[in-house]
N, C-alpha and C positions, 0 to 999 in steps of 0.2 A: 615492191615494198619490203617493207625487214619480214626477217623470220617470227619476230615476235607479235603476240597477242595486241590489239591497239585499234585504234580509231584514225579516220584521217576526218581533218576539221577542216571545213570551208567556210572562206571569208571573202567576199568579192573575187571569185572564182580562183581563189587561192589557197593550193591544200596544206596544210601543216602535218605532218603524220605524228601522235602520238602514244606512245605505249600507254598498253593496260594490261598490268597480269596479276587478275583475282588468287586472294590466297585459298587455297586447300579448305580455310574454314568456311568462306565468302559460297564455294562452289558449295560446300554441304549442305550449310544453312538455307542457297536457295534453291536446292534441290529437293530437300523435307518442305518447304513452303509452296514451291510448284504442286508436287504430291500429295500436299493438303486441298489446293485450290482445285486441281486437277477432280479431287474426290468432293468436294464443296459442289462444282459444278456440273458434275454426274445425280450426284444425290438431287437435283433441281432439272435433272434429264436433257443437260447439254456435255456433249461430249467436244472437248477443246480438240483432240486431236482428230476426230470423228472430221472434223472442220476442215482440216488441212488435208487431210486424204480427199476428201470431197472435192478440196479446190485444185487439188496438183493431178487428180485422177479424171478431171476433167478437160484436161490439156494434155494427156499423153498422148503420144510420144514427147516428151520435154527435150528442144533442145537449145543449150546456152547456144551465148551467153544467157544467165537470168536478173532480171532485176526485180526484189522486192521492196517495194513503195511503202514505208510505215513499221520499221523495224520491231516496234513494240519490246514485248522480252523476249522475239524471234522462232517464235514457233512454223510462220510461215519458212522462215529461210534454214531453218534447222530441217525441216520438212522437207525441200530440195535439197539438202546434202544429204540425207540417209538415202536419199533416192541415185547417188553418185555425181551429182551434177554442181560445180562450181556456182556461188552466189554472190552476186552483190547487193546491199541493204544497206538502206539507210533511214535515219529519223532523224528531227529536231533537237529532240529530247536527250542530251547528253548522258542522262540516267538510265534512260530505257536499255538508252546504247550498248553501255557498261551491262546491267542486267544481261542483256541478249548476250555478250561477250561472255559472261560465266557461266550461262547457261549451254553454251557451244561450249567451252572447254570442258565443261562438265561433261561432256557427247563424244568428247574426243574429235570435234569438228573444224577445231579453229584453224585447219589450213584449206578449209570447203570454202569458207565466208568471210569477203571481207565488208566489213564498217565501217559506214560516211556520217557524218553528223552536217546533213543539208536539209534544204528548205526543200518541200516539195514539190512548191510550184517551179524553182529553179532549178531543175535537176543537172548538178556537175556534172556530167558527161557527154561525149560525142556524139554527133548526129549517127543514127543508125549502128550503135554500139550493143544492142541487144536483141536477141531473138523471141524475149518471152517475156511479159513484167506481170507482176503479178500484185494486187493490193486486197489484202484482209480485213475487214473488219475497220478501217480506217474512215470511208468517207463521212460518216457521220462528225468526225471530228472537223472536217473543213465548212471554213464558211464560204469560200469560192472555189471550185474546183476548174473553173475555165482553162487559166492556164495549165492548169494541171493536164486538162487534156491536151494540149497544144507540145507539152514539153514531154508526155510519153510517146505521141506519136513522133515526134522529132528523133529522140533515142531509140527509137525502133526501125530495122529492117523493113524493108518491104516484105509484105505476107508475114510481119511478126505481131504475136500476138499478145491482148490487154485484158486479162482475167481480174475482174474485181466482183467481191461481194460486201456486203452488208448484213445485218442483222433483218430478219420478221417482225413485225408487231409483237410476236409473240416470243423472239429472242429479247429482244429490249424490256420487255416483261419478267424474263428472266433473269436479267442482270437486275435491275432495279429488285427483287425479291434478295435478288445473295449481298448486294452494297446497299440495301434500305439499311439498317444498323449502321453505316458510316456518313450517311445521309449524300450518298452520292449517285449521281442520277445518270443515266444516257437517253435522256429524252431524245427521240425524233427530229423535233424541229429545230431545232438547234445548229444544224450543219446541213450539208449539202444530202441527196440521197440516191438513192440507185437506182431510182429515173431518169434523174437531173443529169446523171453523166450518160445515161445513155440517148438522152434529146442533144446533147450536147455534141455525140460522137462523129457525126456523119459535118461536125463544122471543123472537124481538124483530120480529115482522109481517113476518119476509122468507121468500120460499119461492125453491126452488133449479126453475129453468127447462129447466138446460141445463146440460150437463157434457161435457167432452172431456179427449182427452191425445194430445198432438203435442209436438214440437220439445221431447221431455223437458219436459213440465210437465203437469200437475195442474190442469185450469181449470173452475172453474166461474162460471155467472152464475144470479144472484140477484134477485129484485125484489119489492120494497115493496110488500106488498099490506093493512097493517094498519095 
């Protein structure tokens, strides 16, 4: 891929690669609003980064490839590259994308990670293309996750592994107190949940290893054994 900063866009398994290079103002601006949220979400006793150490320290040794499921504004896949490890991430969400893109060049990261703008259940990549996927804080967002599991154990290695968590009752509680004023919600029932994928697991060659709950989240890990 170019040397430059950018996104690659999938459309009927067809990548378009195109640039994105956030200005100087772009990276400041959301790097004082990260550090405001960041302190929003402490003051309400959740720690954003607390999360990601949780989830990447729960898989170590890490080894790439990696792939993170649900790019968001990238705190997971920024999280694997300070830790030296090459990342690929993707979302839907063309926005988030960008976000996550200035937030890494803000880190000095943008040659750790690269950015897909794909559908989740259709993951652009090669059969057994990775050794490690990793999804944060996202299932709540699906309404079906079936395929979903179908198409990481596809991209994945044999013996590679499917680290995903979710929110507590009591994280979900937390979000709803800090977005009540913009009246936005992360109800529960709304999307799939961190049962749901792991009743799900053992129908697409993955069995469940290992489970915890810390730092309000729901975590389990997964590995490819079919």
């Amino acid at each position: 891929m170019s040397g430059m900063t950018g996104l690659a866009r999938w459309t009927n398994k067809a990548m378009v690669w195109e640039p994105f290079e956030p200005t100087r103002n772009l990276i400041d601006e959301l790097k004082a609003t990260s550090s405001e949220k960041d302190r929003l979400f402490l003051d309400h006793g959740f720690d954003r980064h607390a999360v990601t150490d949780f989830v990447l320290d729960s898989v170590e040794p890490i080894r790439g490839p990696v792939l993170d499921i649900g790019t968001g504004k990238g705190l997971a896949a920024i999280g694997v590259a300070k830790r030296g490890h090459k990342v690929v991430t993707l979302d839907p969400d063309e926005e988030q994308i960008k976000t996550a893109i200035t937030n890494t060049v803000g880190e000095d990261l943008a040659s750790m990670i690269e950015f897909h703008i794909a559908d989740v259940n259709d993951l652009p990549f090669e059969d057994e293309s990775f050794n490690l996927a990793i999804m944060v804080d996202v299932i709540h967002h699906l309404e079906n996750a079936d395929n979903l599991l179908s198409e990481v154990s596809r991209v994945l290695v044999h013996g590679g592994r499917f680290v995903f968590c979710d929110f507590t009752d009591e994280g979900f509680a937390i979000l709803d107190r800090i977005h009540g004023d913009d009246g936005h919600s992360h109800a529960t029932m709304e999307g799939e949940t961190v049962d749901g994928l792991v009743h799900g697991l053992h129908n697409h060659g993955l069995r469940c290893v290992s489970r915890d709950t810390r730092f309000h989240q729901y975590l389990v890990i997964a590995e490819k054994v079919g």
